[in-house]
C-alpha positions as CSV (number, residue, x, y, z in Angstrom):
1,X,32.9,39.2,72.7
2,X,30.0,39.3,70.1
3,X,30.2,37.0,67.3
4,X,33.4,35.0,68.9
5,X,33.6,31.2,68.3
6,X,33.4,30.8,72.3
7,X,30.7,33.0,73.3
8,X,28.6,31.1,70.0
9,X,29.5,27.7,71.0
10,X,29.1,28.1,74.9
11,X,25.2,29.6,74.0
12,X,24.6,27.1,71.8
13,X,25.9,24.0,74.6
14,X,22.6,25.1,76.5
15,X,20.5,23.5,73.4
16,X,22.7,20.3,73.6
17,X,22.5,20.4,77.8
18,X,18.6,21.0,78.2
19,X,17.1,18.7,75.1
20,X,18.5,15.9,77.2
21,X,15.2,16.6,79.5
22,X,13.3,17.0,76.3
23,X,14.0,13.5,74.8
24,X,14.7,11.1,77.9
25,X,12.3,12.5,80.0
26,X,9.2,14.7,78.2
27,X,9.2,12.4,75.5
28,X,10.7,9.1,76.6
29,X,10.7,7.7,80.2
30,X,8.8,9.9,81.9
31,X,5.5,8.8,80.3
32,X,6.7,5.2,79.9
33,X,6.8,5.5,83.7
34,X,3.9,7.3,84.7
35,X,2.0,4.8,83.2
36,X,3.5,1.6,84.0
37,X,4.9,2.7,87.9
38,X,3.6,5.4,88.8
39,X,-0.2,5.7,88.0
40,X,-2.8,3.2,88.1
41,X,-1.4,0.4,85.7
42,X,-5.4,-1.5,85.5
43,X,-6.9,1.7,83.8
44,X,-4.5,3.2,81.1
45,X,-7.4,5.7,80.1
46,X,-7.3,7.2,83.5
47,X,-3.6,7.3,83.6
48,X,-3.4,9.0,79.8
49,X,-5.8,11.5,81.4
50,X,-3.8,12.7,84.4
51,X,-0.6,12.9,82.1
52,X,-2.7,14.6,79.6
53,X,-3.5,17.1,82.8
54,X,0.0,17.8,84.0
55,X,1.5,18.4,80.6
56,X,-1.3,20.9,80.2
57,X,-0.9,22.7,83.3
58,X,2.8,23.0,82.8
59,X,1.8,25.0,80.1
60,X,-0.7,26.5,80.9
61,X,1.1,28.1,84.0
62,X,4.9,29.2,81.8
63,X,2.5,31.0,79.3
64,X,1.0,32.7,81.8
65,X,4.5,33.8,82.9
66,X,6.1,34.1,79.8
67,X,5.2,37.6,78.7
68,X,6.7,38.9,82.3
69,X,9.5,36.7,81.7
70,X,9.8,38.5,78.5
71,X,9.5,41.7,79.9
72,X,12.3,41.0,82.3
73,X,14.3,39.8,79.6
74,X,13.9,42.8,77.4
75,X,14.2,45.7,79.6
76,X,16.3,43.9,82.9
77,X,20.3,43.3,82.9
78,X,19.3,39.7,84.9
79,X,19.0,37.8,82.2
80,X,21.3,35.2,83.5
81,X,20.8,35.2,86.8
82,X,16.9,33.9,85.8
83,X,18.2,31.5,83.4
84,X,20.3,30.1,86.2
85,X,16.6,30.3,88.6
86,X,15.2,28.3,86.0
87,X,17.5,25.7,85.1
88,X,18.2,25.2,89.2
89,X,14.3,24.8,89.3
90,X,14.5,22.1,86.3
91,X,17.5,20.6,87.5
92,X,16.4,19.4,90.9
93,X,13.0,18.5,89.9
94,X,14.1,16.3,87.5
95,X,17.1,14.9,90.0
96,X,13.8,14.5,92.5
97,X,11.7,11.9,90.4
98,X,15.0,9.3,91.4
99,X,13.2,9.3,95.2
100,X,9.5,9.0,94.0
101,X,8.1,5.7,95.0
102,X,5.8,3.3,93.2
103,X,2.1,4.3,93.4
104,X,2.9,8.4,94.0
105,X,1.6,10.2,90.7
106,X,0.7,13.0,92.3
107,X,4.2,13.9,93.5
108,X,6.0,12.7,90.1
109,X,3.6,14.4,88.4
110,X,4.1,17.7,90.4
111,X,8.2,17.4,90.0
112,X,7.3,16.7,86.6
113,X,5.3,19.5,86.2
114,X,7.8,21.8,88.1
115,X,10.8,20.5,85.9
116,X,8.7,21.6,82.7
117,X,8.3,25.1,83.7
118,X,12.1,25.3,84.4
119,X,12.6,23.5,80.8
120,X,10.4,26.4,79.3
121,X,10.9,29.2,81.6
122,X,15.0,28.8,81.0
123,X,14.0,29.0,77.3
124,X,12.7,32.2,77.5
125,X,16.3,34.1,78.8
126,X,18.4,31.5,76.9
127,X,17.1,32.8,73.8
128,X,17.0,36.6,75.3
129,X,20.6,36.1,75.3
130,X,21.5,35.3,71.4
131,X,21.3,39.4,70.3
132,X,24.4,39.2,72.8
133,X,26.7,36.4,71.0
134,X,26.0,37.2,67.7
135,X,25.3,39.9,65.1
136,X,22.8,39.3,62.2
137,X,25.8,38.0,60.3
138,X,26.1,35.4,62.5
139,X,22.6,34.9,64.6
140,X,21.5,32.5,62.1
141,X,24.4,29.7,62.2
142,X,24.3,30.6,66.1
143,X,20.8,29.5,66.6
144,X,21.2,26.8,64.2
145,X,24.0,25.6,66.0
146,X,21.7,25.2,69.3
147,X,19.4,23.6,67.2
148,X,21.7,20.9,66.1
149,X,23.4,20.5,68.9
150,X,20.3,19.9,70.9
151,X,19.1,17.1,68.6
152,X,22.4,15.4,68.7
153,X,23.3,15.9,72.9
154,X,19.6,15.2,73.4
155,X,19.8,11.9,71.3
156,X,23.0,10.9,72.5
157,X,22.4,10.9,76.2
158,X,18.9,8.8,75.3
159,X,20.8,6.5,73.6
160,X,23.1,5.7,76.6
161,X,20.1,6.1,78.9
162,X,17.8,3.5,76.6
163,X,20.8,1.4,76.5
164,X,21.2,1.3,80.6
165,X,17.2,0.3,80.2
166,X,17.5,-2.5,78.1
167,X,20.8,-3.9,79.5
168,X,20.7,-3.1,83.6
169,X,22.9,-6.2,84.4
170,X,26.1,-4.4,82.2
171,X,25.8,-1.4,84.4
172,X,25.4,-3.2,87.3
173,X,22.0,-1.5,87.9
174,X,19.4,-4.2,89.8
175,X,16.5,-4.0,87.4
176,X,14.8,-1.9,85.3
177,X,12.8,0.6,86.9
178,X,16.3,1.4,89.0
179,X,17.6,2.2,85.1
180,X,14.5,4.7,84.4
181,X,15.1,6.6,87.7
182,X,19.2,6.3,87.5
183,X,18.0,8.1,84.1
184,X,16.6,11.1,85.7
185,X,19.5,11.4,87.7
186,X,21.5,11.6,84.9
187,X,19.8,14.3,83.1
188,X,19.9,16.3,86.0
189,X,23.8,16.7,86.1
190,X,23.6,16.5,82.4
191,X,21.9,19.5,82.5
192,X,23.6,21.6,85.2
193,X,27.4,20.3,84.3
194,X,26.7,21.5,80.0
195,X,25.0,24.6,81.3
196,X,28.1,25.9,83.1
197,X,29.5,27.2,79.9
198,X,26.8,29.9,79.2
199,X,27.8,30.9,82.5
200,X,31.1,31.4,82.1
201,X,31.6,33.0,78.5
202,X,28.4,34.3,77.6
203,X,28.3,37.9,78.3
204,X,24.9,40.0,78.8
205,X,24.1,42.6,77.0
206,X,23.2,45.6,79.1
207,X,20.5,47.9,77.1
208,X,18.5,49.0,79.7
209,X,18.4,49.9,83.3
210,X,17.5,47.0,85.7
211,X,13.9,46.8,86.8
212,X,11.6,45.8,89.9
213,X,9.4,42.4,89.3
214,X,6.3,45.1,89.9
215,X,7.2,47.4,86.7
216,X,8.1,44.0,84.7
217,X,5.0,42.7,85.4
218,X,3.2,46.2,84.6
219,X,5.2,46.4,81.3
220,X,4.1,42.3,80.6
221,X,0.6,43.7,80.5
222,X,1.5,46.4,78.4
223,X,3.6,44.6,76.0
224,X,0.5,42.0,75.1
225,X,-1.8,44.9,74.8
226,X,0.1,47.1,72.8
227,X,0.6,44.0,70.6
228,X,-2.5,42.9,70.3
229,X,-3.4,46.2,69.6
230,X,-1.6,46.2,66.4
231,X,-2.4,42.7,65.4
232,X,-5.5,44.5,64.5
233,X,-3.9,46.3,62.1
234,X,-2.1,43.5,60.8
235,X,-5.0,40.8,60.2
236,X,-2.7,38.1,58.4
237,X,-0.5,38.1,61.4
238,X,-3.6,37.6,63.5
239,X,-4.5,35.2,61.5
240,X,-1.5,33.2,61.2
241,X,-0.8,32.9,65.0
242,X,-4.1,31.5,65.6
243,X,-3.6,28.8,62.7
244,X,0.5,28.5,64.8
245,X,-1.7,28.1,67.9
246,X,-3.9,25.5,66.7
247,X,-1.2,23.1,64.3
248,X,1.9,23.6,66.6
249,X,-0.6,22.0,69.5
250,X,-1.1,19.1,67.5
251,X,2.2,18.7,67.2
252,X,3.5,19.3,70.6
253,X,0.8,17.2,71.9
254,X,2.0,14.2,69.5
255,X,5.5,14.6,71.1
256,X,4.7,14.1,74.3
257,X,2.0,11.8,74.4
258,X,3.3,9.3,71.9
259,X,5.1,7.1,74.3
260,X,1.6,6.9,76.8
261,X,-0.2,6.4,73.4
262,X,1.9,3.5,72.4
263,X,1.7,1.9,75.7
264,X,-1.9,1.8,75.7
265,X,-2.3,0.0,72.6
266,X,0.2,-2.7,73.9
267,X,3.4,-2.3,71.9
268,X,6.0,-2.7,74.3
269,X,8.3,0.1,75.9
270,X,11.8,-1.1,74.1
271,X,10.0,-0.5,71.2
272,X,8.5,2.9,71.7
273,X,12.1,4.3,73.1
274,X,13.7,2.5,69.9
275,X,11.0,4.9,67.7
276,X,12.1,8.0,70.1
277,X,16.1,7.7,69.0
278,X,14.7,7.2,65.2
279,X,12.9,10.5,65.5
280,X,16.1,11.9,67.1
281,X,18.3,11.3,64.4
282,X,16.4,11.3,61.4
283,X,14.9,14.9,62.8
284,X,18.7,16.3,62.6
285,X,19.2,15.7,58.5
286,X,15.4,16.0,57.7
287,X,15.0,19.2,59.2
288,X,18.0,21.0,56.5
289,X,16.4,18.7,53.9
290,X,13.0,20.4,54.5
291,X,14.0,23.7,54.9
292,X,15.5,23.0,51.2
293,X,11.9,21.8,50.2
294,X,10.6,25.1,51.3
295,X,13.4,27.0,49.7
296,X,11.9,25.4,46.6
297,X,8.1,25.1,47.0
298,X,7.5,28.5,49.3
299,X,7.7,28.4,53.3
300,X,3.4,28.4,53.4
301,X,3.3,25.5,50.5
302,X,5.9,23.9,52.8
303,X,3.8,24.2,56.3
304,X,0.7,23.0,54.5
305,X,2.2,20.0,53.7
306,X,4.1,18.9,56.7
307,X,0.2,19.6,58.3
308,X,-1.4,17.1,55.8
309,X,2.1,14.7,56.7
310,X,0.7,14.8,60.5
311,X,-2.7,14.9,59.5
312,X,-2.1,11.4,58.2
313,X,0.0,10.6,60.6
314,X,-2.3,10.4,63.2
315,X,-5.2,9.0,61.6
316,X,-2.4,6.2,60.4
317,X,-1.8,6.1,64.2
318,X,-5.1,5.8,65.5
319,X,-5.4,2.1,63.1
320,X,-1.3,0.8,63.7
321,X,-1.5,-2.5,65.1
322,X,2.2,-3.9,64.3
323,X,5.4,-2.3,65.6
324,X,7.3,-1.6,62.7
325,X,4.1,0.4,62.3
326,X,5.2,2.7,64.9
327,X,9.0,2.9,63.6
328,X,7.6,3.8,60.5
329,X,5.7,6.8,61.9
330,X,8.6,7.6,63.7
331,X,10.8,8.1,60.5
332,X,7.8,10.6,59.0
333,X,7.4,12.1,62.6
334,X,11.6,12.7,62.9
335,X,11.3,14.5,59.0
336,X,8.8,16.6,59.7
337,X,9.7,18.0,63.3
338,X,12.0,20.3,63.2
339,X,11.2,21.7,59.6
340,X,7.7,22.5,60.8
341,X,9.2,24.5,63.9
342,X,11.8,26.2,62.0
343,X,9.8,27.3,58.6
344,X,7.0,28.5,60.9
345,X,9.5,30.8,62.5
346,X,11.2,32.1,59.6
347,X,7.7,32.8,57.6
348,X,6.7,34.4,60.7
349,X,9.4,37.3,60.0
350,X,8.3,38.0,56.7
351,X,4.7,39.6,57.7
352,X,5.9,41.6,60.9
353,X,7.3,45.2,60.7
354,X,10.7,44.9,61.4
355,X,11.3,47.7,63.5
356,X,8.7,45.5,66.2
357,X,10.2,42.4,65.7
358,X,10.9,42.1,69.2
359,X,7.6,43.1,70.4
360,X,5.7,40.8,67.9
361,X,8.1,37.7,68.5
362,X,7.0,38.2,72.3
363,X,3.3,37.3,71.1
364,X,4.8,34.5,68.7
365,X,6.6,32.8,71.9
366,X,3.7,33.3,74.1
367,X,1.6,31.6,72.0
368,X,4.1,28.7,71.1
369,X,4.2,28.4,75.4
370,X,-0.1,27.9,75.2
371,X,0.6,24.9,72.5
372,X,0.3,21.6,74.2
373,X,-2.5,23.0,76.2
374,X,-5.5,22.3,74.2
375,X,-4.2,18.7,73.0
376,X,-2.6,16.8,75.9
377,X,-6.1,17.9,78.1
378,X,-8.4,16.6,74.9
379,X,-6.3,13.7,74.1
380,X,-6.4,12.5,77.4
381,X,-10.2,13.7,78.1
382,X,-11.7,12.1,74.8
383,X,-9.7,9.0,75.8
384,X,-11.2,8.8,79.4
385,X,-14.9,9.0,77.7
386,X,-14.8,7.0,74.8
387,X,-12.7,4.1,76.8
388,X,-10.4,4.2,73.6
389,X,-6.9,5.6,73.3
390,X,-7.6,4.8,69.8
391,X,-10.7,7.6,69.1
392,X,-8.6,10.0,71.5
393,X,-5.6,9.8,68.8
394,X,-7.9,10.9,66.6
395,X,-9.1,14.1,68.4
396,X,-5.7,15.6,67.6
397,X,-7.1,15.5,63.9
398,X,-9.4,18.7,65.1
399,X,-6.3,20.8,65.5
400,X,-4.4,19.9,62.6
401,X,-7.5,20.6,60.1
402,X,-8.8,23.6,61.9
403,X,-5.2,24.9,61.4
404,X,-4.6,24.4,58.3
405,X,-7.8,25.6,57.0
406,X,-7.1,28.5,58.5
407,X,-3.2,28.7,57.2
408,X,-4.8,28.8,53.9
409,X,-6.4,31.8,54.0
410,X,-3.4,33.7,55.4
411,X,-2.0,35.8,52.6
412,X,2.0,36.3,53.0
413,X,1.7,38.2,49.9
414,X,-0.3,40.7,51.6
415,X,1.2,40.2,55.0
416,X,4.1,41.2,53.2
417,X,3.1,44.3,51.6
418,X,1.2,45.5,55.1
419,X,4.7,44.8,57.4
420,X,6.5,46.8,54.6
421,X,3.5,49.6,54.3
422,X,3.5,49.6,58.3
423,X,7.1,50.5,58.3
424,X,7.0,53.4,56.1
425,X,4.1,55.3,57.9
């Protein structure tokens, strides 16, 4: 039933179930692994390159899926039958990294790369699936709900997992890269057991007719084109998802190369994991605090300024030489997070014509899909030709000042005015 304490709470356990890949594998122990197991351990430039590469092809390849993804999800009555494809997909992937052996990038980096897309791709018809649980009444502490629940299940089980990594012998695990693979494991069934509730009592909504994988495709094409088409129309939403594109890169790209980063530089891996759970837990508080901020200063004001907060954040990052250095970003980082996300999402609403919400959010998520494509590959490619981990930091600095220039000449005034002008021709 719509709006129903159970159907809300069993959606919103998918957030808490899936940010458990997000934290202790994406942005904790997978890269702390890669490096130091996996890849070539003598020449940390090469291996920041290659994860650099797979992060970018992962996504690379789920936006090139997602708008027939979201076709499927719009128009088909399978939206949970894909979500259950994807997770599957994600699931054993990440379960698969356990049996990779010492020296084999290439195949951890494939399952990683394969776990990502089923990460993102589930994404896609988990949130497909919200119109279903709740009305607009309630579709705003719904998706909240995930939100918060995913920062605290994703934090929790990274906790334990850290825990297990710096204290094997309580566990009875041998050593500790037997702890970083048990870890794997256990996202894998924490995953698949936490997704069985959105299973069970989340119903589908069924608007349309099912379709064939040929007409999705065909209406995938059509939905970019048509949008893009009125994007045209609508220059500040134009120009807003380019300066999204361009800031939201630099910040994906920060989340999941700051472990790799970290290592490079020397600090050691306890201490990098440590600076992952701050950003954790402070991100679940900080993010309502700056959604207050914004309430107060205007959601663009707001967005400037957690730009210029990562701006400095990664210059400050490129110079760090102690650890409490790196906590200390870690505690800016964890404020700024989820507030950036969130107020991008909500100021996007305000310049769309409501009646094409759908349509237009389609763009929105495709283009949020092509972030961390740009920045892991020129992170990782500035690093392998300047020798220095240190100057390819600092090449994330190109994103976050080309999109904020460009956020500053959007006018949500205007944007405003157009989505309401739009709507009454």
């Amino acid at each position: 039933m719509i709006d129903s304490r159970k159907s809300i709470w069993s959606w919103a356990l998918y957030d808490w179930a899936n940010s458990a890949f997000a934290t202790t594998v994406m942005a904790g122990f997978f890269p702390l692994f890669f490096k130091a197991y996996w890849a070539n351990q003598s020449n940390v430039t090469e291996s920041t390159f290659y994860l650099g590469l797979a992060n970018s092809t992962a996504s690379i390849i789920v936006a090139a899926i997602a708008p027939f993804l979201g076709a499927i999800a719009d128009r088909g009555t399978a939206k949970k039958k894909f979500l259950t494809l994807f997770i599957f997909l994600g699931v054993v992937s990440t379960g698969c990294l356990w049996m990779v052996q010492q020296g084999h990038w290439q195949l951890a980096a494939t399952l990683y790369v394969l776990a990502t897309i089923g990460f993102s791709g589930g994404n896609i018809f988990y949130d497909s699936l919200l119109p279903g649980v709740a009305t607009k009444k309630k579709v705003d502490y719904a998706s909240s709900l995930g939100f918060s629940l995913g920062y605290l299940g994703g934090g929790l089980l990274f906790a334990v997992n850290v825990f297990m990594f710096q204290k094997p012998a309580l566990f009875g695990i041998p050593d500790q890269p037997t702890a970083i693979k048990l870890s794997f494991l256990s996202v894998a069934v924490w995953w698949a057991v936490f997704s069985i509730p959105v299973w069970l009592w989340v119903k589908e909504p069924k608007i349309y007719k099912p379709i064939g994988i040929v007409e999705a495709f065909r209406q995938g094409f059509g939905q970019i084109r048509d949008t893009l088409k009125e994007t045209r129309h609508l220059k500040v939403v134009g120009l807003f998802l380019a300066a999204f594109w361009l800031y939201i890169d630099g910040v994906d790209t920060i989340i999941r190369m700051a472990v790799d980063y970290g290592i490079s530089i020397g600090f050691p891996a306890s201490s990098l994991i440590l600076a992952l759970l701050l950003v954790q837990f402070v991100a679940f508080p900080a993010t309502l605090l700056f959604a207050w901020v914004a309430g107060k200063i205007g959601a663009k004001q707001a967005i400037l300024f957690a730009i210029f907060a990562y701006s400095c954040i990664t210059i400050l990052g490129a110079f760090m030489t102690q650890q409490w250095h790196f906590y200390t970003l870690a505690v800016m980082i964890g404020f700024f997070q989820g507030g950036i996300q969130a107020i991008s999402r909500s100021l996007y609403s305000r310049i769309i014509p409501p009646e094409k919400s759908a349509q237009f959010y389609g763009l929105y998520n495709m283009m949020g899909k092509f972030a961390a494509v740009i920045g892991p590959a020129l992170m990782g490619t500035i690093t392998l030709i300047s020798g220095s981990n240190r100057v390819g930091i600092l090449s994330i600095l190109i994103l976050f000042v080309s999109g904020f220039i460009i956020l500053l000449k959007v006018n949500i005034k205007e944007g405003e005015e157009m989505a309401a002008k739009y709507l009454s021709s």
